[in-house]
N, C-alpha and C positions, 0 to 999 in steps of 0.2 A: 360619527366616524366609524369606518369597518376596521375590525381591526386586522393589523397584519398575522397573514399564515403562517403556523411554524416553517422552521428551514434547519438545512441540514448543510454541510459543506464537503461535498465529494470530492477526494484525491484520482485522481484517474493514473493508475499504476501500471498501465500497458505497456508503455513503450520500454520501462525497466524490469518489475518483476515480471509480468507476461514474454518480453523477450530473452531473457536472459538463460532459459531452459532451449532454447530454440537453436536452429542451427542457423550460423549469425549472417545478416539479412546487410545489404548495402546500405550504408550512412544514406543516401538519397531515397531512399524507400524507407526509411526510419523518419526520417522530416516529411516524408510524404503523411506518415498515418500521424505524427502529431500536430500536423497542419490541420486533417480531419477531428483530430479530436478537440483542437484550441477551436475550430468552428460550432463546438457541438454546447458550448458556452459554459461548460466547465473552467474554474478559476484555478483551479494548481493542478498542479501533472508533474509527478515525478518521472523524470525523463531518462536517466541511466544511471549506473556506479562507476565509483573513482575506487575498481577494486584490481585486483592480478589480471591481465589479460591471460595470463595462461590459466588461470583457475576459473574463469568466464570468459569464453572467446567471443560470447556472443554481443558484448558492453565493450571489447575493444578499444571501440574507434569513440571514446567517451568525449574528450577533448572535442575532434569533430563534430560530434551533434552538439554542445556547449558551444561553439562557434556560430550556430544558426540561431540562437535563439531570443534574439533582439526582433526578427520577423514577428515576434506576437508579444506584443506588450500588456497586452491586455490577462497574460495566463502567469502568473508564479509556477515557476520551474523552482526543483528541489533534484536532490542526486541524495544516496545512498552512499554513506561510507562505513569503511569497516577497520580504520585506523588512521594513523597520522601522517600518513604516505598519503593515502587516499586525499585527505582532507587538504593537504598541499597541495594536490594534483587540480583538486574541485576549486580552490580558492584561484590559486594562476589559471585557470580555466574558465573566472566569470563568477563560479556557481556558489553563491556564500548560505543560498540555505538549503542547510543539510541533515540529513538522516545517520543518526549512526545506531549502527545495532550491537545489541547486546543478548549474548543465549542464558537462559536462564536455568539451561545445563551445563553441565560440563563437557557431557558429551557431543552434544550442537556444537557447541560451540569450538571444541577443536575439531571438530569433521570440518566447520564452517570458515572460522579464519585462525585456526593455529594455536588456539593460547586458551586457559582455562577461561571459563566464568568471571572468577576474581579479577583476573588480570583485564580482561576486558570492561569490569566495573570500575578497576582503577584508573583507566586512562580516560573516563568521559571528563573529570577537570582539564585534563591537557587539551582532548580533540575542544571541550569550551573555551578555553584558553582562545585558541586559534583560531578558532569560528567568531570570539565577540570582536578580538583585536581586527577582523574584516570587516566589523559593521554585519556580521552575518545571524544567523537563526539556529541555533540545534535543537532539536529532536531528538530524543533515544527513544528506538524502537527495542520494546523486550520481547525478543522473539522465544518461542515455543514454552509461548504461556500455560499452554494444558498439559502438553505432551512431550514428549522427546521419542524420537526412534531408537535413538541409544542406552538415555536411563529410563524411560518408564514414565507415568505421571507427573507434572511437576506439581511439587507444595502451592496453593496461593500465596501462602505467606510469602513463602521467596518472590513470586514476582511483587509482592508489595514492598518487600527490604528493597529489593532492584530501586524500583517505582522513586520511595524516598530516598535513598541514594544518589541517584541519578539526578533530585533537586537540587542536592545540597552539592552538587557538585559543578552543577551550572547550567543543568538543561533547562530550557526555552519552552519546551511541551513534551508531552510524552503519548507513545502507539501503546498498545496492547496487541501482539500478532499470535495468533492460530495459525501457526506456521505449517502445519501438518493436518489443519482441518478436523482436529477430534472435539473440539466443545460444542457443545450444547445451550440452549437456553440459559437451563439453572447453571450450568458450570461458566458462565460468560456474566451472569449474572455475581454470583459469588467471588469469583474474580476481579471486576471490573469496581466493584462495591468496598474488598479489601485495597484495590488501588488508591480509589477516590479518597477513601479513610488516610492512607498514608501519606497520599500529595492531594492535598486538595484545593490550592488555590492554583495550580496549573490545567494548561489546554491539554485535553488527553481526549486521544482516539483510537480506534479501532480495525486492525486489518483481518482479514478473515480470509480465509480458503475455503472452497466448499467440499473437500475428497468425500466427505460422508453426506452430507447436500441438507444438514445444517445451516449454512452459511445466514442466508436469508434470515430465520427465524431467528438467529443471534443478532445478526444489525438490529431486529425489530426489539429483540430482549433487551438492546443496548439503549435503543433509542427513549424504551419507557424509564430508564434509569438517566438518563437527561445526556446521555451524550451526544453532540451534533457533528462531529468527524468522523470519516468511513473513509475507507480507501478499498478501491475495487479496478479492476482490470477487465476495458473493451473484448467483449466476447469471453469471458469467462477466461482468457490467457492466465498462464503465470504456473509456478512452484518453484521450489528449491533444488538446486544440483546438489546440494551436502544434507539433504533431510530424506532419506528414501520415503517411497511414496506419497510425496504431495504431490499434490495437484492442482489446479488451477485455482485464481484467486473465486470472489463472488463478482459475477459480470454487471460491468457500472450501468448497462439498459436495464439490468431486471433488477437490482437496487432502484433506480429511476423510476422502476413500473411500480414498484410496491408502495414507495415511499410519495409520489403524484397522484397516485390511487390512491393515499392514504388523506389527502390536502393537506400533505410535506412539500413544502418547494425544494428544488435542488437549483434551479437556475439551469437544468442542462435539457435541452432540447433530443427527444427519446429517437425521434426519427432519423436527428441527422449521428446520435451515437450508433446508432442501428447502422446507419452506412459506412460509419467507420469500422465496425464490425465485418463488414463485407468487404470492406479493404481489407483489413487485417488476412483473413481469409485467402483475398488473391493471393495478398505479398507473401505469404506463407504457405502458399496451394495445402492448404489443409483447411477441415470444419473443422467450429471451434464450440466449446460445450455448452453453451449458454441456452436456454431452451427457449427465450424471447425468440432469439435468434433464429433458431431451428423452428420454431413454429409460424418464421416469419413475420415478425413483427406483433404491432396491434392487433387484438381480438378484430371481428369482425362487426362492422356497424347494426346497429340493433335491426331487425328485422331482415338483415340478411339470412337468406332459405338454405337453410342444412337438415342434414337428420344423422 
């Protein structure tokens, strides 16, 4: 018997964090690129937020694109929420599995959605509440696990209070986000290690940004510590409108390339992510940072003549 390859399970986060900084694109051209991306054989794609349309104009038309997405049965759709408005909005909308975030500062966290830390840790029984009474999935994302723009460093410890907190209060799985792209190896490592310790018989994954171009090298720090969820955005898209200076997530081709190159399965076919990329691109008439991308794809076949 051979045995089977490890695997890993890629969130493709384009169509929400990647869009959500952008200047907001028509619902028909939003179903266009996730049409491309459920082709490219990716199994979940977080698709938009159930947040303020005036605080993100560019997720608007949320309800809309949750309308379309019986066309792919084949892809688990999730949405991002950021309260219990939200989470009403996602549930009569279809979308019962949901993300909700939590800043693991204070100051994120009211730049972000209005209310300290605490208060945001308090309401993940409610946002569960409502999510299980749907048959639905929560996720609490702890966003700005390393850093803050606002306060400076964050403690591990605190995202590991978060971490068991957010258990006992009814979450389903949990993120680790580098919201603002300052960790590193060892700091993704010590982190993710004081996480596991705190919750450890839950699904936990990891979102990363690449602003200091880390990204990569922290999926791989993450993957030797056993974790097998990544979330990543076609062509390197994405950041935060309330976290100055981030920047884009790690692009789901060059995860794809590292971790295929490594004999990691992902299940997602590199070429045709690659051409979703090149949509992306049109639909946005902008390049986008990924360097798969910009170097055009695959290396060149062996013995093809360069100098």
């Amino acid at each position: 018997m051979t045995e089977t390859p490890p695997r890993v399970d890629i969130r493709e986060v384009g169509p929400r964090d990647g869009l959500q900084i952008e200047r907001p694109i028509p619902t028909e051209a939003k179903l266009e690129l996730i049409d491309a991306l459920a082709a490219t054989g990716v199994g979940r794609i977080e698709v938009t937020s159930f947040v303020s349309p005036r605080a993100v104009p560019a997720l608007a038309d949320a309800e809309g694109v949750a309308a379309h997405l019986s066309r792919w049965p084949h892809v688990t759709f999730s949405a991002l929420v950021a309260g219990l408005g939200g989470v009403k909005r996602a549930l009569s909308a279809g979308v019962s599995r949901l993300e909700y975030v939590v800043s693991a500062s204070d100051g994120h966290s009211r730049a972000n959605v209005g209310r300290s830390s605490e208060e945001s840790i308090a309401l993940i029984a409610s946002v569960a509440e409502l999510v299980h009474q749907a048959g639905g999935h929560l996720e609490v994302i702890i966003a700005i696990a390393f850093d803050c723009p606002f306060d400076g460093p964050t403690p591990p410890d605190r995202v590991a209070e978060i971490a068991r907190r957010a258990v006992l209060s009814g979450a389903d799985a949990l993120s680790v986000a580098d919201t603002i792209g300052t960790g590193t190896p060892v700091r993704t490592t010590d982190v993710l290690t004081r996480v596991r310790a705190a919750a450890p018989d839950i699904d936990l994954g990891l979102h990363l940004h690449n602003t200091r171009g880390q990204g990569l090298a922290n999926a791989w720090a993450a993957y030797t510590l056993g974790i097998r969820q990544f979330d990543a955005s076609v062509g390197g898209l994405g950041g935060c409108p309330f976290a100055p200076g981030a920047s884009g997530n790690i692009a789901t081709e060059e995860l794809v390339y590292m971790f295929e190159d490594g004999g990691i399965t992902t299940g997602i076919d590199i070429d045709r992510e690659l051409a979703a990329a090149r949509l992306a691109e049109r639909l946005l008439h902008k390049s986008l940072p990924s360097g798969l991308l910009q170097a055009g794809g695959l290396p060149v076949p062996a013995g093809a003549a360069c100098n």
